[in-house]
N, C-alpha and C positions, 0 to 999 in steps of 0.2 A: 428400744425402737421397734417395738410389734409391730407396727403398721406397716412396716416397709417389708414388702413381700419379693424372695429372692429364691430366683429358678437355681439349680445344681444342677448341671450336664451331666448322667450317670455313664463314666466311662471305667476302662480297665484297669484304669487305678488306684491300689490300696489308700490315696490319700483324699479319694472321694468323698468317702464313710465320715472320716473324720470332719473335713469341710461340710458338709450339712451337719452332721451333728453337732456340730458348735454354732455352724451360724442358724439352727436351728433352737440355739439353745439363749437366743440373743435376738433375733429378729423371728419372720415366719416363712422359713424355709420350705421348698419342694422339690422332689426331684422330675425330671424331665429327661425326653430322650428325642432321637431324631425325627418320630411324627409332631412331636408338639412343635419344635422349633419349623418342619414346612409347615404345619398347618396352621403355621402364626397367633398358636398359643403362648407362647414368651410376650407378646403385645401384655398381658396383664400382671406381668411383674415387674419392680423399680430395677431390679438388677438381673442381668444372668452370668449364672458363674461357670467358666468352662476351664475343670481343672488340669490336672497333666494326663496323661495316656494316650491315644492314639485312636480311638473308636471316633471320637469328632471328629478329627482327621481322616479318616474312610468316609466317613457319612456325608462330609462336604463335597468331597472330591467325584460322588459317585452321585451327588442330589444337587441339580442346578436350585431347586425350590428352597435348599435350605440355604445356599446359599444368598440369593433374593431375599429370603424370609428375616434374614441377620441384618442385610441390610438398611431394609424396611423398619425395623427395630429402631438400630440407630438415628435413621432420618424422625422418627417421631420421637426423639429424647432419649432412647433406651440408655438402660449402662451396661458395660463389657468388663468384666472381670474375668484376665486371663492369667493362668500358672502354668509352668513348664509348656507342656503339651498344647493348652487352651491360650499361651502367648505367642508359640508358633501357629496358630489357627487363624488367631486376631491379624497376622502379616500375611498368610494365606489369603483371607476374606477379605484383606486390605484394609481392614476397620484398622490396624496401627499402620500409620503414614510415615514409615522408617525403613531403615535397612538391616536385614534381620536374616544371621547364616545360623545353620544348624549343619554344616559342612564338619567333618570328620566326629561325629558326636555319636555315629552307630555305634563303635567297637565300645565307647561305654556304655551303652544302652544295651546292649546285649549283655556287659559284664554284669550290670546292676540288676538285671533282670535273670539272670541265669543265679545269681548270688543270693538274692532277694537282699539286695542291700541299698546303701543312698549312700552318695558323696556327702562332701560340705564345701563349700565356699566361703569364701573371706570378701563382704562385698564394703565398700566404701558409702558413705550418707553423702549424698551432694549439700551444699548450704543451700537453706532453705526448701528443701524437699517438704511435699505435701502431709506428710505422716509425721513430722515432726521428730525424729529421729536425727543421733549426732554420731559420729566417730565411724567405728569399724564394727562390723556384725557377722559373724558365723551363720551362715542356714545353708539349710540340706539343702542336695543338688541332687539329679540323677538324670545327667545328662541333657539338660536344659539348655535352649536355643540362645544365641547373644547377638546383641543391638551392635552396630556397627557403625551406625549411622542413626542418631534421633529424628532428623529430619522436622516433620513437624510436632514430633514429641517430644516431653519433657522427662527429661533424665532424673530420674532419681537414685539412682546409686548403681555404683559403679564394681565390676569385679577388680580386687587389687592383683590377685597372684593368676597366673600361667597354669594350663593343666600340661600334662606330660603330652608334645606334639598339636594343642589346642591353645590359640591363642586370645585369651581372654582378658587377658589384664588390661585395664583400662577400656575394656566393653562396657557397653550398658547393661546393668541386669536388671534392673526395676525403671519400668516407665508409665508416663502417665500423658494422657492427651485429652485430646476433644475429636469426634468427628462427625459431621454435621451437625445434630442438635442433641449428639449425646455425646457420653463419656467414657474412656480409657481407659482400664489399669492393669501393669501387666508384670506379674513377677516372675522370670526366669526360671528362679528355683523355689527350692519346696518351703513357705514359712508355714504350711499347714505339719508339718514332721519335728519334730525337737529336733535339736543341731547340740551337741555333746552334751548334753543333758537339760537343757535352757529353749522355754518353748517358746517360740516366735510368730506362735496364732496369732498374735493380737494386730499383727499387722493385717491379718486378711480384713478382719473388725475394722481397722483403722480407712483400710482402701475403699470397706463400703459406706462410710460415714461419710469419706470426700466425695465418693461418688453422686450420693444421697444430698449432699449439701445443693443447697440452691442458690447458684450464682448466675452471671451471663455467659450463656456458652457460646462460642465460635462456631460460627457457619463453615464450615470449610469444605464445602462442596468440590468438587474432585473438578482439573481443567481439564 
């Protein structure tokens, strides 16, 4: 799928490099930072990808432009692909239409990051999930936000187990929506990192294929 031209938010995390490099190595990747997205150069890519860390998170909070410019996006068809960091942004900017805590998840973020390590989770496949995936799946975590409420998103897989003091079990970790006339995807934890030795890239691959797919999107202009 060369044609399909796909922005990568360059933020502070190690699993950036890897996300463009693969979907660089599969589509035609670029990277991007926070003048392109205000000055609504993301308008000429099919997707933008905004992965886990924190620098998109500063840049929205601190640039009303960019956040306008994201929205503007979506309203003309854009697609949003969000991981860890770039899933809690998409419920910040309001592009996912859910309910969405990231309540007691510092004291790991600083372990993981003091450590240079990553968790893993055990998430659950919903029936019928976009990705086509079944059962139970291990992928890296490192301190990733969780669904509480889909709202008007769709659930695709679910955390099965509890973190110590965090309650996750039965949250959403992977969702998928529509918002205006563009498209949703948003995974919790990390499928860009192997999870006990078994890579689970091919999901970001898998998210931007549904994305990319051309069906009828839902208007869902905001009341």
């Amino acid at each position: 799928m060369r044609g399909v031209k796909i922005a990568v938010y360059r933020t502070n995390s190690k699993g950036c490099s890897i996300i463009h490099d693969y979907l660089d190595s599969k589509f035609d990747a670029q990277w991007i930072g926070r003048k392109d997205v205000e000055q609504e150069y993301i308008f000429g890519f099919d997707v933008v990808v905004f992965p886990g860390g924190w620098r998109h998170l500063y840049d929205a909070m601190v640039s009303s432009r960019f956040f306008h410019a994201v929205h503007k996006y979506m309203m003309k068809g854009g697609n949003y692909l969000g991981i860890c960091g770039g899933a809690l942004l998409a419920w910040m900017l309001d592009i996912a239409r859910c309910e969405m805590k990231f309540l007691r998840l510092f004291p790991y973020y600083i372990y993981y990051s003091a450590m240079g390590r990553r968790g893993k989770v055990k998430v659950r496949w919903a029936e019928g999930n976009f990705l086509g995936e079944n059962g139970m799946q291990r992928i890296a975590w490192a301190a990733g936000p969780y669904i509480t409420d889909p709202g008007l998103m769709k659930a695709e897989a679910f955390y099965v187990n509890n973190k110590t003091f965090l309650p996750l079990r039965n949250k959403v970790a992977i969702a998928s929506g529509y918002r205006w006339f563009g498209k949703v995807f948003l995974f919790c934890p990390h499928p860009e990192y192997p999870c006990e030795k078994i890579s689970n890239i091919h999901l970001i691959e898998k998210a931007i294929e549904w994305l990319t797919k051309t069906d009828v999107k839902k208007n869902l202009i905001p009341t």
